[in-house]
N, C-alpha and C positions, 0 to 999 in steps of 0.2 A: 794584623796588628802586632801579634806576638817576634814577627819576622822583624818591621820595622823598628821597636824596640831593640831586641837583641843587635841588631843592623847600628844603632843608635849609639850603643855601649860599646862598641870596636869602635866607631869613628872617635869618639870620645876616648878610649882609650890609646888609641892608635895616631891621632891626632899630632902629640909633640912630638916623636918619634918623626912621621911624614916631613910637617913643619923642620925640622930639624935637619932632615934629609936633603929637603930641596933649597937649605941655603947652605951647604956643607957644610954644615956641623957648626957653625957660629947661627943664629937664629935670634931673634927678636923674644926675651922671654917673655915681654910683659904683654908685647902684642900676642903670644902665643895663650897668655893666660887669659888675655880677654876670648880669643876664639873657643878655648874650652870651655870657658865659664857659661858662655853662648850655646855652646855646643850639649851639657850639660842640662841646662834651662830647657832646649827643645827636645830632649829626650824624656826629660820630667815630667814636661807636658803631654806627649805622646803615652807615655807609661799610664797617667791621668786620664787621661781619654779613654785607652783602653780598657780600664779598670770601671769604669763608668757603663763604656758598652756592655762587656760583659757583666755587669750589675743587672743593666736595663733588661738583656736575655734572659740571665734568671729569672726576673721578675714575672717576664711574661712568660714562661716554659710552666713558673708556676701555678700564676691564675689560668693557663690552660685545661695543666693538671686538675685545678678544683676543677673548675666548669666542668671536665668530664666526667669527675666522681660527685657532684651533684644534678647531671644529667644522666647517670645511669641508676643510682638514686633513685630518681622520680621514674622513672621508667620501669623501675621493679615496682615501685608503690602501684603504678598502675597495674601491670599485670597481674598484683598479686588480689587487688580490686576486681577484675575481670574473671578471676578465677571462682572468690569464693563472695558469694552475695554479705556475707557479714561483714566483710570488709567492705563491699560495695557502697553498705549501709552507713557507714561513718563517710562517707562524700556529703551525704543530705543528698539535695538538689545541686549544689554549686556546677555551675556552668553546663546544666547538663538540661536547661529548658525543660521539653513537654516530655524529655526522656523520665518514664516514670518506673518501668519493667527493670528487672534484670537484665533483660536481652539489652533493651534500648540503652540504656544507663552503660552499656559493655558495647555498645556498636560505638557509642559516644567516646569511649575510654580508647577507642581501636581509632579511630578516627583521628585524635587529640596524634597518638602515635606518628600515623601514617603523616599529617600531615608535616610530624615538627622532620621526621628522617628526610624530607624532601626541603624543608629549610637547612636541618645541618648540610647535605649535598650541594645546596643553591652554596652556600656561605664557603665551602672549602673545593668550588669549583669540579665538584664531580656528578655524573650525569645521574639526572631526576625523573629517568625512565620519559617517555614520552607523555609530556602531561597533555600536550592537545588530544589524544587517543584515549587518556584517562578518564580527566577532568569529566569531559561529557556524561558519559558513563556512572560516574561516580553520584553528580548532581543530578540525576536522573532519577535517584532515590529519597525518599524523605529523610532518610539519617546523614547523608551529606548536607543537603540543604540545609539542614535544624543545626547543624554543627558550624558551617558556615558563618550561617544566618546571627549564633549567638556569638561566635569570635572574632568576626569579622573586622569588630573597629578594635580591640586589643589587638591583632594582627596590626590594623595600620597605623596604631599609634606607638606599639612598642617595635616593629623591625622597623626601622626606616634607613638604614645600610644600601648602599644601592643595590647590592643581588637581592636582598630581604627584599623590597621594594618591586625591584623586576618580577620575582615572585607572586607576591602579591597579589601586581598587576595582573598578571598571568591564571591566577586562580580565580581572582573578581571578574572577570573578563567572560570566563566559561561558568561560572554562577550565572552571571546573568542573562547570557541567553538561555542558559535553561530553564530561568524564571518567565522569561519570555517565550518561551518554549509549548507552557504550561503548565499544568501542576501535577507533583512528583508523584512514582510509585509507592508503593508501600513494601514493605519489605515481604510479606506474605504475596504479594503480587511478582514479586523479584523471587521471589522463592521455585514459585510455582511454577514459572517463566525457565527456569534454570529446568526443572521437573521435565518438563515437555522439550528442553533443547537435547537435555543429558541422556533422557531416555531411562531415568532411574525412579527413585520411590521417592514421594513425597519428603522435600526438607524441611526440618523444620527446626526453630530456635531452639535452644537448650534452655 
């Protein structure tokens, strides 16, 4: 834009000169005055345009900028929840269901996490690990499921973007045959399970 402008202000400058040149040197002034005045008017508008464009990019380079300092924001609040139970305790219950424990209320808080890092991936087109490998896995426990189970229509009433959407799809799709599957582990069950693969000493929640 900035090329065509400047481009714009030579023809317009350089204009009667041309004009001038290609009828030796006798030339038409008043026709010449209407081509610059012409010529003037479409630079003006082009200048206008570009001044607009570039308006338009700042504006969104800005609300970028927030979004991502309101999303890393919330992402310390949470970890800093997950960390220390008294902070845990100013949550209450909000969206965190039958999670009642420390532990639970902190699987819930990891959960919220994981899930939004694979929406920001979906939305700027980069890879969300392989969720059909995941997913399974994941809903196989009662602390996916309960996290699911409570966010599920806020998920599909607030993204509705087509990746957000795809996504979605894609997560409700491996819920539910796990629900059809039948009913989930428990995490002391997933623990224990881990115990006897790893070959190590009982884990257990913090």
């Amino acid at each position: 834009m900035a090329l065509i402008v400047v481009g714009g202000l030579l023809v317009v400058s350089l204009s009667p000169l041309v004009l001038v040149g290609l009828h030796g040197g006798s030339a038409d002034w008043a026709r010449v005055a209407e081509i610059y005045q012409a010529l003037a008017v479409l630079v003006a508008a082009l200048a206008l345009v570009g001044v607009m464009v570039q308006l338009n990019l700042q504006r969104q380079e800005t609300r970028a900028s927030r979004l991502e300092t309101h999303k890393n924001l919330h992402q310390q609040l949470r970890l800093l929840a997950m960390e220390d139970p008294l902070y845990m305790a100013c949550w209450g219950t909000f969206e965190m269901g039958q999670a009642t424990t420390f532990d639970q209320k902190r699987q819930f808080q990891y959960l919220n996490l994981l899930f939004l890092s694979w929406l920001t991936s979906q939305r700027v087109g980069l890879p969300t690990w392989d969720l059909h490998v995941v997913l399974p896995g994941l809903f196989a426990g009662e602390s996916g499921r309960n996290y699911w189970r409570l966010c599920r229509d806020i998920w599909s009433s607030t993204y509705t973007a087509p990746p957000e959407k795809a996504l979605f799809d894609l997560i409700d799709a491996e819920y539910q045959k796990a629900v059809l599957a039948g009913e989930p582990r428990t995490t002391d069950e997933l623990l224990e399970a881990m115990r006897h693969t790893q070959g190590e000493a009982p884990l257990r929640p913090r």
